[in-house]
N, C-alpha and C positions, 0 to 999 in steps of 0.2 A: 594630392587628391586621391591618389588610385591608392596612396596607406589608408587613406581611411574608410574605403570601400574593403579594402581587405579586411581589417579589423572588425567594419560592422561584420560582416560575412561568418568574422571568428567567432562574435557575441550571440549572433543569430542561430550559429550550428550547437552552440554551447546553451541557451536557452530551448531549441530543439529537442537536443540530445538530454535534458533533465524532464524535459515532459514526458518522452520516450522512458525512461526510467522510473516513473512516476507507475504511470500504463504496466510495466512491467511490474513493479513491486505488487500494484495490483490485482495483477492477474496469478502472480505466484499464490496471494492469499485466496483470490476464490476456489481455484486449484484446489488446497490445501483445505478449506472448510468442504467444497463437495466432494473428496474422498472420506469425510469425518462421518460418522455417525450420531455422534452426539458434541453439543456445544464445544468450541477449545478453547482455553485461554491463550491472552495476548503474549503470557508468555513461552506457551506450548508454539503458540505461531513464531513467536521469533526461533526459536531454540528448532526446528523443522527448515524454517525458511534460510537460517545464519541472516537474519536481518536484524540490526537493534531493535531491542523490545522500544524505544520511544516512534522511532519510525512505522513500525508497525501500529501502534494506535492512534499516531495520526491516519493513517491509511486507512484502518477500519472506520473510527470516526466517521470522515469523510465518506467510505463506501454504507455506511450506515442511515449518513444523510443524503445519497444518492438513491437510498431506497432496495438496494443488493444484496445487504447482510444486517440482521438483527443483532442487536449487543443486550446485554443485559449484567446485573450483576448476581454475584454470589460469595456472599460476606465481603472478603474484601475483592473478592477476582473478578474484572471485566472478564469474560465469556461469548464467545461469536459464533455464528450460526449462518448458513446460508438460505435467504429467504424461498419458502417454497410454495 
């Protein structure tokens, strides 16, 4: 019984600690678009952050449907922007 209390406890820290990282990835990109000046691409964000350029656009995505940053495109390039 007390193994399996440990192990929830290891699955619990472990699902924790990926939403914590989530927040993080986060907030490294709003960082990084409000020191910008003009629109970046997803793949300027990655290449700034060293986070994979796929990571990164799920994040902005998502920050984008949270209402935080505007995306848009330009030919072929998604482009991010912080909402002002």
């Amino acid at each position: 019984m007390i193994s399996n209390i440990y192990k929830g406890k290891i699955i619990l820290d472990k699902m924790v600690s990926k939403v914590k990282k989530g927040e993080d990835i986060n907030n490294k990109i709003l960082g990084l678009l409000k020191k910008e000046e003009h629109p970046i691409s997803t793949r300027e964000l990655a290449l700034k952050s060293k986070i994979s350029w796929h990571t990164i656009i799920n994040h902005c995505l998502r920050l984008q449907l949270s209402g935080k940053i505007d995306g848009y495109k330009i030919g072929n390039l998604n482009v991010w922007s912080i909402k002002k």
